[in-house]
C-alpha positions as CSV (number, residue, x, y, z in Angstrom):
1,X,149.8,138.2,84.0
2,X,149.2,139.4,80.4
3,X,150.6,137.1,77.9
4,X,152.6,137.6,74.4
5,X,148.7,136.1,72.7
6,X,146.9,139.0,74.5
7,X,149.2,142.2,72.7
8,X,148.4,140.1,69.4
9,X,144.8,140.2,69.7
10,X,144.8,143.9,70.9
11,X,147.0,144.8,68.2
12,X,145.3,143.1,65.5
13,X,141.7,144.9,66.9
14,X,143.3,147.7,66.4
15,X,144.5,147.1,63.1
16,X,141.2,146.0,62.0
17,X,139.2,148.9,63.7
18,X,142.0,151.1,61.5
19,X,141.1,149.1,58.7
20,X,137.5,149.8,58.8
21,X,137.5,153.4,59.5
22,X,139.8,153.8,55.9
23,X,137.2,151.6,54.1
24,X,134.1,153.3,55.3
25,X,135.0,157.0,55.8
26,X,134.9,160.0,53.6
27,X,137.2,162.2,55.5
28,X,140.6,162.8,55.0
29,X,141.0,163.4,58.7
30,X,139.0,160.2,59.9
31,X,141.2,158.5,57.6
32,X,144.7,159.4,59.1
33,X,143.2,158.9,62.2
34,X,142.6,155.2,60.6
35,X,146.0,154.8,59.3
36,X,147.3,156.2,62.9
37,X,145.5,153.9,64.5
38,X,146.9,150.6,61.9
39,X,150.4,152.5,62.9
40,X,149.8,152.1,66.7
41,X,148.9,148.4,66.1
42,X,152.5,147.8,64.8
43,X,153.7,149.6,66.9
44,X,152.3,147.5,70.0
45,X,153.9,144.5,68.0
46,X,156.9,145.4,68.1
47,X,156.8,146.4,72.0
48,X,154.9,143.1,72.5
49,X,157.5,141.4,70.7
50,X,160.4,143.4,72.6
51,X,159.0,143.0,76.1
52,X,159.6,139.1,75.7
53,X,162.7,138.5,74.2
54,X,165.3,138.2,77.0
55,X,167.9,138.9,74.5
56,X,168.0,142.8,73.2
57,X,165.6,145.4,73.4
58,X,165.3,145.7,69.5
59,X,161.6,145.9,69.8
60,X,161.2,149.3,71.7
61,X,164.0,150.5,69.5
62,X,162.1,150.0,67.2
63,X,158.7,151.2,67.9
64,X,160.7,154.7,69.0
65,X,161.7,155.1,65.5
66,X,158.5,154.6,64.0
67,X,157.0,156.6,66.8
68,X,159.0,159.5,65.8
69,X,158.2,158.2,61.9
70,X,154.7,158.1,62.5
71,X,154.6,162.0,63.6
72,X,156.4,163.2,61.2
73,X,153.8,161.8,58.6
74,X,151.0,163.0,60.4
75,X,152.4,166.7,60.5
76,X,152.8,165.9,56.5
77,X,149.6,164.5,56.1
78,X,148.1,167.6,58.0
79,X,149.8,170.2,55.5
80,X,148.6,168.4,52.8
81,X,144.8,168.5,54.2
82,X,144.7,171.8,55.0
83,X,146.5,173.1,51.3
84,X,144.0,171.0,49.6
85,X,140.9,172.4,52.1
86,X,141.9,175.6,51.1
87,X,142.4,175.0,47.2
88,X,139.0,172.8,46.9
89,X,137.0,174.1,50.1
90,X,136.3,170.1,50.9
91,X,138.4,167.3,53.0
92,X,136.7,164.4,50.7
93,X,138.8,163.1,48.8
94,X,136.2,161.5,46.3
95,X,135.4,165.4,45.3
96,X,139.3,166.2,44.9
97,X,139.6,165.0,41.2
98,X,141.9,167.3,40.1
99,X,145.6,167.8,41.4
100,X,147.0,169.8,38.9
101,X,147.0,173.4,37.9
């Protein structure tokens, strides 16, 4: 049977693997996938969490709602990417250096 200790510790690889791939990587799309991945981490918390309290299901409520949260930024995120691929021909975001104009 899995236990409530073994979500944490998947969870929290996630979170760190999510971690790392923000630190180390130079591309806007590796890092959403990063941030998506930290996302998914909480989100298994909160399922973990739900799954073992006999009392309410507040936990899977709330991992829906940032579900649906956590798309919604991603399609965001993506317009944003892809305006400022086309403005500066580059998904770095250590060469964007200028927003304006």
């Amino acid at each position: 049977m899995i236990t409530l200790s073994d979500f944490l510790i998947i969870s929290a690889a996630l979170f760190c693997i999510g971690l790392y791939i923000i630190l180390a990587k130079r591309n806007a799309i590796q890092i959403l996938i990063g941030i998506e991945l930290m996302l998914n981490a909480a989100i298994l918390n909160l399922v973990a969490f739900g799954k073992y309290d006999k009392i309410n299901n507040g936990g899977q409520v709330f991992a829906l709602f940032a579900i649906v949260l956590a798309a919604a930024t991603t399609a965001v995120a993506l317009a944003i990417i892809l305006n400022v691929y086309r403005r500066y021909n580059t998904i770095d975001p250590g060469k964007v250096n200028n927003l304006g104009d």
